[in-house]
matplotlib code that plots the C-alpha trace (Angstrom):
import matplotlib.pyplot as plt

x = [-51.8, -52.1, -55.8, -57.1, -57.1, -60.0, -61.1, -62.1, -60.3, -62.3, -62.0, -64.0, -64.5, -65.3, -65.9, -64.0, -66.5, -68.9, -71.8, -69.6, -67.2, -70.6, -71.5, -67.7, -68.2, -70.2, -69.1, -65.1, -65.1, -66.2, -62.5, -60.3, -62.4, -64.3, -67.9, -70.5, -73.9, -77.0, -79.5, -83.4, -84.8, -81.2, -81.0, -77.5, -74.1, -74.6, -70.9, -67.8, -64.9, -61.2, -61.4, -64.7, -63.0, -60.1, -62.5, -63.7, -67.3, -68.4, -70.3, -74.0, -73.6, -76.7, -76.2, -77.7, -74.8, -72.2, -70.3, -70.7, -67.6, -66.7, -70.2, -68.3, -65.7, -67.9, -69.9, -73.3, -75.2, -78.6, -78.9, -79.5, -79.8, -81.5, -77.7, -76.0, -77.8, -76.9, -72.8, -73.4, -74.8, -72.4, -69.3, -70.7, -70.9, -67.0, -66.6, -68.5, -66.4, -63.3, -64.4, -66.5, -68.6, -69.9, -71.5, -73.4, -73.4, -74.3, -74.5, -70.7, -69.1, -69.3, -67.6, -65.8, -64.3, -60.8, -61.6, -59.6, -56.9, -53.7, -52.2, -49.2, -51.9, -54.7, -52.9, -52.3, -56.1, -57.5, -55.3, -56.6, -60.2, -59.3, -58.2, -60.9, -63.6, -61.9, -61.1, -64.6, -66.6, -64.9, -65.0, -61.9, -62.1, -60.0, -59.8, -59.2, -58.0, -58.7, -60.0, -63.3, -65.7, -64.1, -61.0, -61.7, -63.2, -60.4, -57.8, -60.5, -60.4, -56.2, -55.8, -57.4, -54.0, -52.0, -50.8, -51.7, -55.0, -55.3, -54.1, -54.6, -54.8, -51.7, -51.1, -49.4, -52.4, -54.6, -52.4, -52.1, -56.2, -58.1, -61.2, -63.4, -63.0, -63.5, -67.2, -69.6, -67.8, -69.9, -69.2, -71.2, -69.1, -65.7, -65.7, -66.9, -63.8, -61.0, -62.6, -61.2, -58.0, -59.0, -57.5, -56.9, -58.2, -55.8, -56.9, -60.3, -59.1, -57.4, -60.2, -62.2, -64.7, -67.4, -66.6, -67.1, -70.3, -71.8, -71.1, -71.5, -74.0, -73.5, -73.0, -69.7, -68.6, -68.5, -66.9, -64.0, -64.6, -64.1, -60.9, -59.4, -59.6, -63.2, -65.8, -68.9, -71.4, -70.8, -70.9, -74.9, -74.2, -78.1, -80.1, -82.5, -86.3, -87.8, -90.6, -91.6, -90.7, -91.5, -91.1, -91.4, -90.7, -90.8, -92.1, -90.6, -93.1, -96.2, -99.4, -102.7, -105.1, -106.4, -105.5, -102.2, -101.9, -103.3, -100.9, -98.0, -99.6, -100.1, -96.4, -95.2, -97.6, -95.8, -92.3, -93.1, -94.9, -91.8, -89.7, -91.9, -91.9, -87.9, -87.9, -90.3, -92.4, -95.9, -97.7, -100.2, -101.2, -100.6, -99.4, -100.0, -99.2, -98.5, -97.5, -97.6, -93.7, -93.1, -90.7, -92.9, -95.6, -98.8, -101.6, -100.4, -101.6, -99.8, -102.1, -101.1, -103.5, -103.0, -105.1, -104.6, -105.5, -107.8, -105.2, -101.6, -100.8, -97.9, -100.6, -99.9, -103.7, -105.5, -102.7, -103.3, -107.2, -106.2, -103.9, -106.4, -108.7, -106.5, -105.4, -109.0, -109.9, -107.3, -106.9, -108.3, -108.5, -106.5, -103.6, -100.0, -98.7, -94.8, -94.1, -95.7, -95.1, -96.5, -95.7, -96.4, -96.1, -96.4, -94.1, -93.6, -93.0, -94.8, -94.7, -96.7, -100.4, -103.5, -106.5, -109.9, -113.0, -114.4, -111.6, -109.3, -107.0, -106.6, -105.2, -104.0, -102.5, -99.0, -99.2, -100.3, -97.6, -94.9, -95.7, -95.9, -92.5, -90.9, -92.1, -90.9, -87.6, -86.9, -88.3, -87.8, -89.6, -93.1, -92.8, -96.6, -98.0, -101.6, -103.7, -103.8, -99.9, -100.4, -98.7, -99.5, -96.5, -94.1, -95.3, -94.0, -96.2, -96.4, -95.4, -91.6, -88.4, -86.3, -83.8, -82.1, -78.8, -79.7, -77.6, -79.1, -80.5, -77.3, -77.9, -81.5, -83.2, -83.2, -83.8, -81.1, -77.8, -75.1, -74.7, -71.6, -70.5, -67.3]
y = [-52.9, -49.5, -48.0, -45.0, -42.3, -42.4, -46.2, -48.9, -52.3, -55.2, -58.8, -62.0, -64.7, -67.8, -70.7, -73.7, -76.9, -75.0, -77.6, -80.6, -78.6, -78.9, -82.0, -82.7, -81.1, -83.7, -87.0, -87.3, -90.2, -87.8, -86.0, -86.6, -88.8, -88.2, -86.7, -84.7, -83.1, -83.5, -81.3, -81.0, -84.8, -86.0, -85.1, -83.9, -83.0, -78.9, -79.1, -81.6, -82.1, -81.7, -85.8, -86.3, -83.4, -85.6, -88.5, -86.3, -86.0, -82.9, -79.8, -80.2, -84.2, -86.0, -88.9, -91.6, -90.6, -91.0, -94.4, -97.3, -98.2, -94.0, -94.4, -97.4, -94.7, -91.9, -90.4, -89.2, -86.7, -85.1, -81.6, -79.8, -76.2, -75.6, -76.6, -74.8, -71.7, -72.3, -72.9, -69.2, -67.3, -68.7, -67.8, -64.5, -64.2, -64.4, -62.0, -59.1, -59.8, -58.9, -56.3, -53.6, -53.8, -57.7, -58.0, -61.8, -62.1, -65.2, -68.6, -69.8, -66.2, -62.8, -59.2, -57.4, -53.6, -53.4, -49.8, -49.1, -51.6, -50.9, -51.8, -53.9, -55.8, -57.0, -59.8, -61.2, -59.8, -62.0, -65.3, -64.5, -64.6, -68.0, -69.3, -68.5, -70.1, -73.2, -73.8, -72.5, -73.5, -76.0, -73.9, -74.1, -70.8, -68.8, -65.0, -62.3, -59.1, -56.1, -52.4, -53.7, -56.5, -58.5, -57.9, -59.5, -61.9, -62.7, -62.7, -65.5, -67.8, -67.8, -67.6, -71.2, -72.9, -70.8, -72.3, -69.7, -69.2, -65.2, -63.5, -59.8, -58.9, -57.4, -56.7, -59.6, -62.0, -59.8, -60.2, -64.2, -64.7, -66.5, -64.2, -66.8, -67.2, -63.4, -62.8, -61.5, -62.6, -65.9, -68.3, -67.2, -63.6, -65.6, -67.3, -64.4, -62.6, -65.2, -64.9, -61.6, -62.2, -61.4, -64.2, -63.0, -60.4, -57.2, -58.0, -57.4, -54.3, -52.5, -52.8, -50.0, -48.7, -47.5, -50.2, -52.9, -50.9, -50.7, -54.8, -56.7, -54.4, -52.3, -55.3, -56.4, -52.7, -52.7, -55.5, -53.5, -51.0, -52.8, -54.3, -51.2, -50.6, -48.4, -49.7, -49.8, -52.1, -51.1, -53.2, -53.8, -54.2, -53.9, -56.6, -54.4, -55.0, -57.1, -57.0, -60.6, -63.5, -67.3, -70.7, -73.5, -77.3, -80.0, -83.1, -86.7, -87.8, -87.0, -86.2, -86.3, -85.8, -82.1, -83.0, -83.5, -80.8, -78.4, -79.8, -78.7, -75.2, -74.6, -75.8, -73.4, -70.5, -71.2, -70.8, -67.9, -66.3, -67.2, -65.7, -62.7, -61.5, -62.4, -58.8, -57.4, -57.4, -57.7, -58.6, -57.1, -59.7, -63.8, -66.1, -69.5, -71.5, -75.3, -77.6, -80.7, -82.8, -81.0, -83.7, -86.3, -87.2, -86.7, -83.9, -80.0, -77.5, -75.0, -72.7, -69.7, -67.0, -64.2, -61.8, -58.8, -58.2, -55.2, -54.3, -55.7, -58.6, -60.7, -63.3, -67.3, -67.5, -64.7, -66.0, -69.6, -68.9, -67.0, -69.7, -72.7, -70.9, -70.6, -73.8, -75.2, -72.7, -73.9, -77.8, -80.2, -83.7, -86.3, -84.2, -85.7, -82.5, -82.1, -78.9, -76.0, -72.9, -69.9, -66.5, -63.2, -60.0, -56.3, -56.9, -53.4, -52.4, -53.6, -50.2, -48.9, -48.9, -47.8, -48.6, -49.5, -48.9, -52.4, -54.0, -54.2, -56.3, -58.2, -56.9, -60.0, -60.8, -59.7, -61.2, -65.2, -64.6, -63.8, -67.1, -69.2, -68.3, -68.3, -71.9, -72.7, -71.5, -72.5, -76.1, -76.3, -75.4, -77.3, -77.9, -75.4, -74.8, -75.2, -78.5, -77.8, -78.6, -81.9, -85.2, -88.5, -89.2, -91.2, -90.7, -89.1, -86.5, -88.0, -84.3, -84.4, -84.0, -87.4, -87.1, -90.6, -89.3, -86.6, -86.1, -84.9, -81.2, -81.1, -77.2, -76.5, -79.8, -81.5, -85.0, -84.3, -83.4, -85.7, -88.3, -88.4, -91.6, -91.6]
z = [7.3, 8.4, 10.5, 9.4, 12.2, 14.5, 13.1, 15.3, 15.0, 15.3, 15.9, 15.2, 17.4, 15.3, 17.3, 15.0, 13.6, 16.1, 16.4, 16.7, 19.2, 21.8, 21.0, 22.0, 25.8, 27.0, 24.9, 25.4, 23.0, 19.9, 20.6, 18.3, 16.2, 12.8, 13.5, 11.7, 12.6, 10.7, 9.5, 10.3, 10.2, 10.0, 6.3, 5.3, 7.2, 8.1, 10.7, 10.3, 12.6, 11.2, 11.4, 8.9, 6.1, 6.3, 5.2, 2.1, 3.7, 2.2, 3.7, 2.5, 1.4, 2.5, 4.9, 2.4, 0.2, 2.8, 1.5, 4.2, 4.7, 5.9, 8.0, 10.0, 11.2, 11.6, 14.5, 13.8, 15.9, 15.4, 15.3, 19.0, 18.2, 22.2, 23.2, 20.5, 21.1, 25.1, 24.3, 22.2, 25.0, 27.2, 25.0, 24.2, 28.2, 28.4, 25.8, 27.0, 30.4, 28.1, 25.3, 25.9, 22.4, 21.1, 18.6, 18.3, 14.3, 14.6, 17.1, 16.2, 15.2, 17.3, 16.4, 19.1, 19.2, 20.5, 21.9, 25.0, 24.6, 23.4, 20.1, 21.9, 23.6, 20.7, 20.0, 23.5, 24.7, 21.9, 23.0, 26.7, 25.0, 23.5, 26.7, 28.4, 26.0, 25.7, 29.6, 30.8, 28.0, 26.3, 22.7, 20.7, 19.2, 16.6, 16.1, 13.3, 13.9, 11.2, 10.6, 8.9, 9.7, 6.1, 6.5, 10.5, 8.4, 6.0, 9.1, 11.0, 8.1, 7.9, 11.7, 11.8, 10.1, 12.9, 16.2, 18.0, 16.5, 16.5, 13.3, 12.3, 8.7, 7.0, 3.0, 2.8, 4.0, 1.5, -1.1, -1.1, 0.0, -2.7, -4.0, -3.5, 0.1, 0.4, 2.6, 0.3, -3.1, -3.2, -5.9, -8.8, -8.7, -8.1, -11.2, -13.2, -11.2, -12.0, -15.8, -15.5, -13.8, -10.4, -8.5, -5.4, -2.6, -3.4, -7.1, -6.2, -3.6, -6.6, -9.2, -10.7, -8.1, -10.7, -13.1, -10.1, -8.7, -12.2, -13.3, -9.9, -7.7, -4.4, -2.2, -4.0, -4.1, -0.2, 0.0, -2.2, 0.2, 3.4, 1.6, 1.5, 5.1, 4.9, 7.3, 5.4, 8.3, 12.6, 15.0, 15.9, 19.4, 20.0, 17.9, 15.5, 16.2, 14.0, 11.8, 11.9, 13.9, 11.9, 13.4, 10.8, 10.9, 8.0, 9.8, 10.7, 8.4, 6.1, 8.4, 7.1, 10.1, 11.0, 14.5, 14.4, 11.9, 14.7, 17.3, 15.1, 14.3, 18.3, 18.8, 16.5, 17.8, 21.5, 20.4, 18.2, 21.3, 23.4, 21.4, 21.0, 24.9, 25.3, 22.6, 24.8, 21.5, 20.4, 17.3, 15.1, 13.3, 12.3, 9.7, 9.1, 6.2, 5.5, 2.3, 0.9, 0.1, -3.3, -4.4, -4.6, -7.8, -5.5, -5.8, -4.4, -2.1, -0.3, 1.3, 3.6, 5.5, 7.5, 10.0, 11.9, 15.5, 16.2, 18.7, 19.2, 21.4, 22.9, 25.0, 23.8, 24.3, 21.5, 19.0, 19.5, 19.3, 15.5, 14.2, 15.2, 13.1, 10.5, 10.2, 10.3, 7.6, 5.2, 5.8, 2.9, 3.2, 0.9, 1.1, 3.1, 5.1, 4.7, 6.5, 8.5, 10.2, 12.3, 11.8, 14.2, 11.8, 12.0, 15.4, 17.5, 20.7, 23.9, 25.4, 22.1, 23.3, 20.8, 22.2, 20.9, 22.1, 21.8, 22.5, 25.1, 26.6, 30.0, 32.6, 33.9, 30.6, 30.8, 34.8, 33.3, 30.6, 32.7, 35.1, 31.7, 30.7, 33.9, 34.8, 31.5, 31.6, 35.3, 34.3, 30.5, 27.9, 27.6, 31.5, 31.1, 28.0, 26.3, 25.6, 21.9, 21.8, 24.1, 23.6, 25.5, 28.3, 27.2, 23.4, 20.0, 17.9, 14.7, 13.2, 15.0, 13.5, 13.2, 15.2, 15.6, 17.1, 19.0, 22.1, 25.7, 26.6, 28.7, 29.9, 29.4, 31.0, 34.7, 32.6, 30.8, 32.8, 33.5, 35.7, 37.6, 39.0, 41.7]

ax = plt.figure().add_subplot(projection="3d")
ax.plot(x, y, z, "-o")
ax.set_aspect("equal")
plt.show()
């Protein structure tokens, strides 16, 4: 496929079965044999090694559903995002030591610019990448090489039945690629598509721009676009700010007790805050909200509040003071809480500073922040944090995730690194 003059050509890293691929690093024994990860409270299979497809287990299929007589065979792991999202950073680490421009789309898959490297050496640069990952992280990884981020996308997908792993897009792959696997097609529009004959990737490149623009919308028209070789999204090397940051959890089980409801809300109001000051954010105002299980035959309430600060803020302690009072505002009795979450709105930057007359903050806020995260990122997270998120040692909130097979916090936690025996 030829570049356009003066176009960048991108890759994209895809790390392959991603979630199971960590779990793998640390428990030799899942290698090579059929596993899956779970969901939030270990509801259905969200990541499947090579070994569980060949079983027919099914993206999406809820454990319950799972056949015993596959379960026998299979290895079941528990979500651990805190290690997933570790493995990412690390990967992305290796990249940016090899490409000048990454671009983290997401915690398995990151876009890089080829800039500066020759044609002749895309290929073999991209296999070098692979290398790397796998022997220093222990990622198997696949690439896709092409002039737009879908056609990178479309290269990814086929590279991944390739010994070598890294493919670049050519007419040829475009002309053979099934429509529905197309990013951005979806499968709603792919079976209005092959209605119409459109069976294939070049089918869709070669259609009618204005008739395709007018019938399916502006997303599937740059999707035609990028076919054809136009860029129509850069690489966001930079993350853009956001407007809101949310941290929700449906519970373990049903709670019914304000106090444990309030735990919950706190934990939430931490992480969000966390999260907040790591953007070198601050936010103007709070959301809370919390429901009842709407899939059972029992009395409904799903309540949610917000307030706004008279001046922003980014300290755990003024938010946590607005979502207790939120919470406390809202709760009922006789209801059995399902889910909750915390969200910090109106987010800008921390060096943005309107005062008030009648209100301003701390001095010694952004000093007690910066030892609160720093313990907690030296000694893991929760090592300091506030009594209204407290648990009993040794104990379980009642509001927790289940998480039956959940594997060790092998890179974020002292407790939970490995113990080497000679």
């Amino acid at each position: 496929m030829g570049i356009p003059q003066g176009l960048t050509m991108l890759g994209l890293v895809d790390g392959n079965n991603f979630y199971v691929s960590c779990e793998r690093i640390f428990d030799p024994t899942l290698r090579n044999a059929p596993t899956i990860v779970l969901s939030n409270n270990d509801g259905c299979a969200i990541a499947r090694s090579n070994e569980a497809k060949a079983l027919g287990i099914k993206m999406g299929q809820p454990l319950h559903e799972i056949p015993s007589n596959l379960r026998r065979n299979l290895h079941v792991r528990s979500a651990n995002f805190a290690l997933y999202g570790d493995i990412s950073n690390r990967v992305a680490t290796v990249l940016k030591d090899l490409f000048a421009q990454v671009e983290m789309y997401s915690i398995d898959e990151s876009f890089i610019a080829l800039d500066g490297i020759k044609e002749a050496d895309w290929i073999p640069t991209c296999v070098e990448a692979r290398q790397r990952i796998l022997k220093w992280v222990g990622i198997p990884t696949c690439v896709g090489i092409g002039p737009t981020k879908t056609l990178a996308k479309l290269a990814n997908k086929s590279a991944k039945t390739t010994p070598q792993g890294v493919l670049r897009a050519t007419r040829g792959l475009v002309r053979r690629f099934p429509v529905e696997d197309v990013w951005g097609v979806g499968r709603k529009y792919a079976q209005r598509l092959k209605s119409e004959g459109v069976t294939t990737a070049q089918h869709l490149s070669e259609m009618d721009p204005t008739s395709l623009q007018s019938r399916y919308g502006v997303v599937l028209a740059r999707t035609q676009k990028e076919l054809r070789g136009i860029p129509c999204a850069e690489l966001e090397v930079e993350e853009p700010q956001r407007q809101q940051i949310i941290v929700s959890r449906s519970f373990g089980k049903e709670i019914t007790d304000i106090n444990d409801l309030m735990q919950a809300t706190s934990t939430f109001a931490q992480r969000a805050c966390e999260k907040l000051r790591r953007r070198n954010l601050q936010a103007g105002g709070v959301w809370v909200f919390f429901h009842t299980n709407p899939f059972k035959d029992v009395p409904q309430y799903h309540p949610h509040k917000s307030l706004s600060f008279v001046i922003p803020t980014s300290d755990t302690r003024d938010i946590l003071c607005m979502v207790e009072g939120l919470t406390k505002a809202m709760y009922r009795d006789a209801y059995a809480w399902k889910k909750a979450g915390v969200g910090l709105l109106d987010l800008t930057s921390e060096t943005i500073a309107q005062g008030d007359l009648f209100a301003q903050a701390s001095p010694r806020s952004t000093a007690l922040m910066n030892v609160l995260d720093q313990c907690n990122e030296k000694f893991g997270r929760g090592a300091m944090s506030f009594a209204s998120s407290a648990v009993a040692p040794d104990t379980k909130a009642k509001w927790e995730m289940r998480q039956s097979n959940l594997s060790q916090a092998f890179t974020t936690r002292w407790s939970g690194l490995l113990n080497v025996r000679l």
